[in-house]
N, C-alpha and C positions, 0 to 999 in steps of 0.2 A: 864901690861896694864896701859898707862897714863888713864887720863882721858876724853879727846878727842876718844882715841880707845874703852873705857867704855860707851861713849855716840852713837857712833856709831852702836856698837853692841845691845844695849837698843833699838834706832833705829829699827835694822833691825828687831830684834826679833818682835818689835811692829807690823810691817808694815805684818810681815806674818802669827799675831795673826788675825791684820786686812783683809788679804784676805780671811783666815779661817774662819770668823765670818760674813763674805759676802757670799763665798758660801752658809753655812749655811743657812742664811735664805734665799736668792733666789733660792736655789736647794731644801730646807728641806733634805738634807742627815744627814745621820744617824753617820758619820764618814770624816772627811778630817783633812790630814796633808802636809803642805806648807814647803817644805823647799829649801834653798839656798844656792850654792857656788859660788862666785865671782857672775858674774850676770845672773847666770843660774836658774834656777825655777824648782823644781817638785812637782808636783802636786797629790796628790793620793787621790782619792773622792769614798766615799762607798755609794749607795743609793739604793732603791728601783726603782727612778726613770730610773735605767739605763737598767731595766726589756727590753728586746725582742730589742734593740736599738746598732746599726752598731758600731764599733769605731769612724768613724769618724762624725757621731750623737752625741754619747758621748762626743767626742771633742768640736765638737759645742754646746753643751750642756753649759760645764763647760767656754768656752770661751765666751758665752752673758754676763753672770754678768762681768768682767775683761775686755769687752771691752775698755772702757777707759781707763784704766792703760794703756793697752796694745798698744790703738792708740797715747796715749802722750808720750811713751817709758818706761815710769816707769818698767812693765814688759817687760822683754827680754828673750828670749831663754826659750820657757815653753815647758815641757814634762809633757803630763796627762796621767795618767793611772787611771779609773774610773771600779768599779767593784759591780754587786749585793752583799749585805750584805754573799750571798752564795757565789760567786765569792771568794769574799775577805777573806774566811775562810781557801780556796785550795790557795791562792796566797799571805796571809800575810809575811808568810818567808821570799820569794824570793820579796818584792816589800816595806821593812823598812831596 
């Protein structure tokens, strides 16, 4: 890796500490991991908030905070998958 491909990658990692630490405090979830290839997105958010609430509530859910990104392009091609702390325990395997 030049260093040009080193600063990039510093980048991206930054940018998906960055959305991780947004959710965080606009959801209060207990758990989220951000990751990327090329310029696809997934999303996987653990909360309590997501108690008795449809998928695509949850969807909207995790899409208010990331609005912006999301209307200037920054984020493209996002897949959430959000689940109760119980949820997440029956579905960790199959969703890292």
């Amino acid at each position: 890796m030049d260093n040009n491909e080193t600063e990039q990658a510093n980048n991206e990692a930054e940018k998906l500490k960055e959305i991780e630490q947004l959710l965080l405090q606009a959801l209060s979830l207990e758990e989220v991991h951000v990751t990327q290839a090329g310029t696809h997105y997934k999303i996987v958010a653990i909360g309590e908030c997501f108690e008795g609430m449809g998928r695509v509530k949850q969807q909207q859910t995790i899409y208010g905070p990331l609005m912006d990104r999301i209307t200037s392009g920054e984020l493209h091609a996002l897949t959430i998958n959000a689940f109760t702390p119980t949820q997440w325990k029956r579905e960790k395997v199959f969703n890292m």
